[in-house]
C-alpha positions in Angstrom: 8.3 -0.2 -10.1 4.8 -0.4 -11.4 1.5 -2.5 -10.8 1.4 -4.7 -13.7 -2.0 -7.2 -14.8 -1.0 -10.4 -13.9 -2.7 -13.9 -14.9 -3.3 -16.1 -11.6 -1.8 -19.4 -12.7 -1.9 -21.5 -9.5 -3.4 -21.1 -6.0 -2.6 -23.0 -2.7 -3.7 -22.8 0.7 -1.0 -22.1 3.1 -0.4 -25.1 5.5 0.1 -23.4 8.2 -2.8 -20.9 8.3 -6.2 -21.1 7.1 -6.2 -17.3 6.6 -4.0 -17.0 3.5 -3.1 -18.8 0.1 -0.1 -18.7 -2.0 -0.9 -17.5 -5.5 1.5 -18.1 -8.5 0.9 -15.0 -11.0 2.3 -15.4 -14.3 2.6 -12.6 -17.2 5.0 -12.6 -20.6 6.9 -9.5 -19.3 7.9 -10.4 -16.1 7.4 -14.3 -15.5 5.9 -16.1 -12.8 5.4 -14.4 -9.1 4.9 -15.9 -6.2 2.8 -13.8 -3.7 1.3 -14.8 -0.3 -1.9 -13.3 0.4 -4.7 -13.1 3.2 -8.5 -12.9 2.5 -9.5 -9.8 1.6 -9.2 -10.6 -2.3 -9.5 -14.2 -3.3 -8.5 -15.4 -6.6 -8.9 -18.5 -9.1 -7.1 -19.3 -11.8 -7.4 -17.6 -14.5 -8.3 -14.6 -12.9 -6.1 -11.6 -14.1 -5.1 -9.1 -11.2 -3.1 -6.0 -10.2 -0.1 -7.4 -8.7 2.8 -4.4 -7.1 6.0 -5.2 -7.8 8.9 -4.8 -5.2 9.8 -1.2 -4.7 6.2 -0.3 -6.1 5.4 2.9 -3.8 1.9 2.6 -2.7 0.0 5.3 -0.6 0.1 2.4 1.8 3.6 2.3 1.5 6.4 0.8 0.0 6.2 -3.5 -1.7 8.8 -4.9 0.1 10.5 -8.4 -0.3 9.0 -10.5 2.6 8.7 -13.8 3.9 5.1 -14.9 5.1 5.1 -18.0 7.4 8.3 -19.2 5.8 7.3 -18.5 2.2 9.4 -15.9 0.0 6.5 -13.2 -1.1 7.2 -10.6 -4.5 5.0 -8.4 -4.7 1.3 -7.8 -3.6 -2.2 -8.5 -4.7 -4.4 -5.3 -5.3 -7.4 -7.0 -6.6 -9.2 -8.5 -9.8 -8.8 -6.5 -12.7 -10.4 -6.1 -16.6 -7.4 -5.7 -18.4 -5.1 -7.5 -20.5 -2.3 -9.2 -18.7 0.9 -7.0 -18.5 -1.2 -3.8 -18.6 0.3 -1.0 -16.8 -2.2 0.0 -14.0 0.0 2.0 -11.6 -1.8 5.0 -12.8 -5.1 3.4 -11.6 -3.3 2.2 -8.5 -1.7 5.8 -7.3 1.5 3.8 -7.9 4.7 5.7 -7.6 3.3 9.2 -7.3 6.0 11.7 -7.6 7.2 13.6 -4.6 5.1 17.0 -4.2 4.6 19.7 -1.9 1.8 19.6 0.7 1.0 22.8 2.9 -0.7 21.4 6.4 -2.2 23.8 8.6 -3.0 23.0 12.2 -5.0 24.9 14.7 -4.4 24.5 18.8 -6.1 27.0 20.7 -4.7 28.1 24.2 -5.3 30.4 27.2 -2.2 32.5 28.1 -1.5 35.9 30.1 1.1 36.6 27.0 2.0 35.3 23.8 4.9 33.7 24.4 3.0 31.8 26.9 0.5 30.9 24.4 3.2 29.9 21.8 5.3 27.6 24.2 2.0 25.9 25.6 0.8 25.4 22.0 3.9 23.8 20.6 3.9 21.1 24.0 0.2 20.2 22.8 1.7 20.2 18.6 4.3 18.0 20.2 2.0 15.7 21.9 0.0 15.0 18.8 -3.4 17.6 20.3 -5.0 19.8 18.1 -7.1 20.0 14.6 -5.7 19.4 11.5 -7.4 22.3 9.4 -6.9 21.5 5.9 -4.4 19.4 4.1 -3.0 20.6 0.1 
């Protein structure tokens, strides 16, 4: 699912917390959203965002239907944008990245009379999250 520019029609604060509004988001493609948000991006109406739809994957994670303090929540906020409402920015969002490889190499140095020694002490400390992560691609 992508991240789609979104108009902000209508914007409420939430009666039960002063730490989050409910936002109505409206575009032709997709109709209105309701979303529940916190703080960190605050919008007005008229503002056009980035709103994730449910089952947008995000490096955060997945947008997942939820309920906020009793209110039905579909999709998130991702900020202000400067685009025309129902622009594609999923691109610009690292939306839905296809599945690749990654190589991870990690380095845990241990003492040992023998290798085998060294090997079963340095897979305990893998196991118990100790060592450096050496490079990530």
């Amino acid at each position: 699912m992508p991240v789609i520019a979104m108009n902000t029609i209508r914007k409420t604060a939430h009666e039960q917390t002063d730490s989050l509004f409910i936002y109505t988001f409206e575009s032709p493609q997709l109709g209105e959203k309701t979303i529940v948000a916190n703080l960190t991006n605050v919008y007005e109406v008229g503002d056009v965002a980035a709103i994730a739809q449910l089952g947008t994957l995000l490096p955060e994670g997945e947008i997942k239907p939820r309920k906020v303090f009793g209110i039905d929540s579909e999709g998130m906020a991702l900020g202000k944008v400067d685009a025309p409402v129902d622009t594609d920015l999923s691109t610009q969002f690292e939306a839905d990245a296809p599945k690749r490889s990654f190589k991870l190499v990690f380095e845990i140095e241990v003492e040992g009379h023998y290798a085998t020694d060294a090997e079963k002490a340095a897979r305990k400390l893998f196991k118990s999250g100790k060592g450096t992560l050496v490079s990530a691609e």
